[in-house]
N, CA, C and O of each residue as an XYZ file, in Angstrom:
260
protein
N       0.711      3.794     17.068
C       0.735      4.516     15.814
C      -0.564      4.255     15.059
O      -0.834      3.055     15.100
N      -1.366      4.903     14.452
C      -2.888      5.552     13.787
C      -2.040      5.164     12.716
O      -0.885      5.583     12.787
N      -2.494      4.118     11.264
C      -2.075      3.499     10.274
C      -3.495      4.388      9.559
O      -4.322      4.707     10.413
N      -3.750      4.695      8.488
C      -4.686      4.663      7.391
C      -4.886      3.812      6.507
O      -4.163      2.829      6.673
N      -5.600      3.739      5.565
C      -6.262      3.305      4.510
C      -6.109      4.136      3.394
O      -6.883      5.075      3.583
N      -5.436      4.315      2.176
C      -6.149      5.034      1.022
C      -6.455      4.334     -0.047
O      -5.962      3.396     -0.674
N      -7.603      5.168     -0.124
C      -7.989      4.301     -1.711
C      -8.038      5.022     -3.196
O      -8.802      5.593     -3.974
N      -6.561      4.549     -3.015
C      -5.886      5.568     -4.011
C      -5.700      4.113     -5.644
O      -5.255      2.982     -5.836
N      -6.515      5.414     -6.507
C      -6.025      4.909     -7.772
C      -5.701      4.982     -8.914
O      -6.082      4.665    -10.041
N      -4.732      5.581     -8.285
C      -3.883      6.136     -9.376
C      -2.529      6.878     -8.652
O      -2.762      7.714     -7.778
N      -1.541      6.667     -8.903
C      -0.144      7.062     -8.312
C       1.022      7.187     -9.573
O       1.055      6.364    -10.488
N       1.948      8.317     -9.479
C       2.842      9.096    -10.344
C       3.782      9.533     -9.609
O       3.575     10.253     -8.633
N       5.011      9.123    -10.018
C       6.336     10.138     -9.340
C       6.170     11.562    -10.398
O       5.921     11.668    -11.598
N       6.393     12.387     -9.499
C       6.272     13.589    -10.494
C       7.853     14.244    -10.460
O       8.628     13.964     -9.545
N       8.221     15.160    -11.592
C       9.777     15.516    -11.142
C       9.774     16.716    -10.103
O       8.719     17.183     -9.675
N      10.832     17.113     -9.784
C      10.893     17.898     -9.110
C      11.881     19.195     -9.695
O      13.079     19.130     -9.972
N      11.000     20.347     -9.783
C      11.636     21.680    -10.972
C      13.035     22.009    -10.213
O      13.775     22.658    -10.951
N      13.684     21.694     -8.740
C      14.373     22.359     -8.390
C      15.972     21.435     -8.659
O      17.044     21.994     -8.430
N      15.905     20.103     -9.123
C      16.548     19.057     -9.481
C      16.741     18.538    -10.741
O      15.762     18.496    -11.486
N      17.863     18.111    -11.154
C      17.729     17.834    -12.578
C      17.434     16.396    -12.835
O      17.107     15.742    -11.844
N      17.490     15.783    -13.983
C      17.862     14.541    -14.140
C      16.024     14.463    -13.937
O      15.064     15.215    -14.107
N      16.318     12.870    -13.413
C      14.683     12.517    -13.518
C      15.090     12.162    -11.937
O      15.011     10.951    -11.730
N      15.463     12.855    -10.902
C      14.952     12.985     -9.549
C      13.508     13.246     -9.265
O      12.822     13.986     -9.970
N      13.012     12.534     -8.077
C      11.421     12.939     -7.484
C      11.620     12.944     -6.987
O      12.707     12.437     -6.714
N      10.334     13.929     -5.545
C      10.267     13.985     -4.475
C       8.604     13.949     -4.026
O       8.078     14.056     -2.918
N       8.036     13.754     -5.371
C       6.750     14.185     -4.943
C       6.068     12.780     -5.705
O       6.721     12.000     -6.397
N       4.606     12.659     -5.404
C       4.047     11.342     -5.960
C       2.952     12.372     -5.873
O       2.824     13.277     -5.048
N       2.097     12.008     -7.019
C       0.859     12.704     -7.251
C       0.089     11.284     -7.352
O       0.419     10.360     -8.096
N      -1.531     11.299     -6.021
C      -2.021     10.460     -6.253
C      -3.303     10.659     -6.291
O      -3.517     11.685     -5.644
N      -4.289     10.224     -6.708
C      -5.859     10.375     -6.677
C      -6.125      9.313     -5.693
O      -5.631      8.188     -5.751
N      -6.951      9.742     -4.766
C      -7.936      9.127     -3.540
C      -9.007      9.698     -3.803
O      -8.979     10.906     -4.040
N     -10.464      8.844     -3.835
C     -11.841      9.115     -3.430
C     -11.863     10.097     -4.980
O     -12.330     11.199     -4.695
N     -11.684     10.057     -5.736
C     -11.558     11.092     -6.683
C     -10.632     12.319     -6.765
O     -10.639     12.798     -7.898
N     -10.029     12.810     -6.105
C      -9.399     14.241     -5.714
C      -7.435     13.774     -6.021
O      -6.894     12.673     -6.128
N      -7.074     14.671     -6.055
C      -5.721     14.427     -6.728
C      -5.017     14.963     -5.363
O      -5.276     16.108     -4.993
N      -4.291     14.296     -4.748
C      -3.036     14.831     -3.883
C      -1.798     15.217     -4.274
O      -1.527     15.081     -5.467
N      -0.882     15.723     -3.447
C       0.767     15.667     -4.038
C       1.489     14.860     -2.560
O       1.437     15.498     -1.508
N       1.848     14.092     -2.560
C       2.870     13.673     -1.432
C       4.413     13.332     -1.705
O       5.096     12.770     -2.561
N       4.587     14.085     -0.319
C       6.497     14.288     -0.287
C       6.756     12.732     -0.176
O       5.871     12.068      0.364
N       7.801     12.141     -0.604
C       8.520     10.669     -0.957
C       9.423     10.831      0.587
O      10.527     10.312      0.755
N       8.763     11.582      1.545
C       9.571     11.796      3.051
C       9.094     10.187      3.681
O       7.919      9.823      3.626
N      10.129      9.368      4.239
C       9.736      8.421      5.179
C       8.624      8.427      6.415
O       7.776      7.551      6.587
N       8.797      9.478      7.146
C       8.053     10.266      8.080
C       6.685     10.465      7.643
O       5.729     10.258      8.390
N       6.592     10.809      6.607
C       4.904     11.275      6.085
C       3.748      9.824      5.825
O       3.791      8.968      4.942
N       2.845      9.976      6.882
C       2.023      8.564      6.172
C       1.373      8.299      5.761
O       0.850      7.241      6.108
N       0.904      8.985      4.762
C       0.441      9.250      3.359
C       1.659      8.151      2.535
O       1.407      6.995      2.196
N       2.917      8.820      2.349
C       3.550      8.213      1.742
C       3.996      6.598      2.246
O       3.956      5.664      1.445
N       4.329      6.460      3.364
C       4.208      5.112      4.148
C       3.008      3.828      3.656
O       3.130      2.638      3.367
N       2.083      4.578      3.724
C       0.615      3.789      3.418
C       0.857      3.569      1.456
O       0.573      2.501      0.914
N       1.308      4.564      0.809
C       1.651      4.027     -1.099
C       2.465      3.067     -0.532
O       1.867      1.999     -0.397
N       3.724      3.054     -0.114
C       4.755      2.303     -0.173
C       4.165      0.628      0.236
O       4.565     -0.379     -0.348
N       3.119      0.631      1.384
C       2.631     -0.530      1.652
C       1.867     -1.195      0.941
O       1.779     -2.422      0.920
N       1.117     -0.230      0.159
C       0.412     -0.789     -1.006
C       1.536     -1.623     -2.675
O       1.392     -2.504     -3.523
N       2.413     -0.736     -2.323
C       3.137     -1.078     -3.480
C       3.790     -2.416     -3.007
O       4.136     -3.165     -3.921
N       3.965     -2.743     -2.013
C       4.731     -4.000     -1.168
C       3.806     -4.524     -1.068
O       4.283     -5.549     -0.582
N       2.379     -4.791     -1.138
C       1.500     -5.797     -1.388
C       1.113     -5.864     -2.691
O       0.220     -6.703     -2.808
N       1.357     -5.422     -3.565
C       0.869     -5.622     -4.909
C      -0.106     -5.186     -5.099
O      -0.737     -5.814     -5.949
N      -0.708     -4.159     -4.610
C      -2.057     -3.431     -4.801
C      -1.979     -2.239     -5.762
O      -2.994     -1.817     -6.317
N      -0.675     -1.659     -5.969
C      -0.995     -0.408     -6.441
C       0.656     -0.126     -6.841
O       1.625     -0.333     -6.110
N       0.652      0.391     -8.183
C       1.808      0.707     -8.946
C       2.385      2.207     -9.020
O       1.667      3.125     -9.415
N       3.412      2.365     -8.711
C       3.520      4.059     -9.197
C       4.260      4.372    -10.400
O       5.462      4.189    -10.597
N       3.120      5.024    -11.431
C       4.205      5.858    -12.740
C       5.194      6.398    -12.885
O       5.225      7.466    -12.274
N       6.041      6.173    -13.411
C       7.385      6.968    -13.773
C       6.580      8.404    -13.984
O       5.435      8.641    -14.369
N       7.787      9.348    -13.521
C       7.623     10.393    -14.512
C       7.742     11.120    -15.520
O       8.643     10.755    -16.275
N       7.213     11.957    -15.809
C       7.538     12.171    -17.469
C       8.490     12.709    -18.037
O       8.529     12.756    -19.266
Protein backbone atom coordinates (compact mmCIF):
# COMPACT_ATOMS: atom_id res chain seq x y z
CA UNK A 1 0.00 0.00 0.00
CA UNK A 2 1.47 3.76 -1.43
CA UNK A 3 0.92 5.86 2.11
CA UNK A 4 1.28 9.84 1.38
CA UNK A 5 2.32 12.78 3.08
CA UNK A 6 0.12 15.98 3.32
CA UNK A 7 1.05 19.06 4.36
CA UNK A 8 -2.00 20.16 5.26
CA UNK A 9 -2.72 23.23 7.41
CA UNK A 10 -5.55 23.72 8.05
CA UNK A 11 -8.55 21.11 8.41
CA UNK A 12 -12.62 21.68 8.97
CA UNK A 13 -15.52 19.26 9.16
CA UNK A 14 -17.84 20.95 6.92
CA UNK A 15 -21.79 20.09 7.15
CA UNK A 16 -23.35 18.30 4.83
CA UNK A 17 -26.70 20.23 2.99
CA UNK A 18 -28.31 16.81 2.44
CA UNK A 19 -28.38 15.94 6.45
CA UNK A 20 -29.55 17.68 9.30
CA UNK A 21 -28.25 18.25 12.65
CA UNK A 22 -24.49 18.95 12.64
CA UNK A 23 -23.69 15.60 10.61
CA UNK A 24 -20.36 15.67 8.24
CA UNK A 25 -19.13 13.96 5.59
CA UNK A 26 -16.76 16.19 4.17
CA UNK A 27 -13.42 17.86 5.73
CA UNK A 28 -12.23 20.84 3.90
CA UNK A 29 -8.45 21.03 4.02
CA UNK A 30 -5.66 23.34 2.67
CA UNK A 31 -2.37 21.53 1.38
CA UNK A 32 0.60 23.43 -0.29
CA UNK A 33 -1.80 26.40 -0.28
CA UNK A 34 -4.93 25.12 -2.30
CA UNK A 35 -8.12 24.12 -0.45
CA UNK A 36 -9.46 20.45 -0.92
CA UNK A 37 -12.84 18.80 0.08
CA UNK A 38 -12.43 15.15 1.37
CA UNK A 39 -15.14 12.46 1.89
CA UNK A 40 -14.78 11.25 5.90
CA UNK A 41 -14.93 7.59 3.66
CA UNK A 42 -12.42 5.05 5.44
CA UNK A 43 -11.29 3.87 1.98
CA UNK A 44 -10.16 7.35 0.76
CA UNK A 45 -6.40 8.20 1.65
CA UNK A 46 -6.51 11.50 1.71
CA UNK A 47 -8.76 11.05 4.55
CA UNK A 48 -6.69 8.08 6.20
CA UNK A 49 -3.46 10.27 6.07
CA UNK A 50 -5.83 13.55 8.34
CA UNK A 51 -6.86 10.84 10.58
CA UNK A 52 -3.04 9.84 11.12
CA UNK A 53 -2.08 13.14 11.58
CA UNK A 54 -4.75 13.75 14.06
CA UNK A 55 -3.51 10.42 16.00
CA UNK A 56 -0.12 11.90 16.17
CA UNK A 57 -0.88 15.19 17.34
CA UNK A 58 0.08 17.04 14.33
CA UNK A 59 -2.99 18.48 13.12
CA UNK A 60 -6.54 19.36 14.54
CA UNK A 61 -9.84 19.36 12.72
CA UNK A 62 -12.53 22.33 13.17
CA UNK A 63 -15.89 21.79 14.08
CA UNK A 64 -18.29 22.97 11.81
CA UNK A 65 -20.20 25.84 11.69
Amino acid sequence: MITKTLNITSAKYQPNETRTGNNTSVISIIVDGETMWVPTDPDNTDYAEILRQVAAGTLTIEDAD
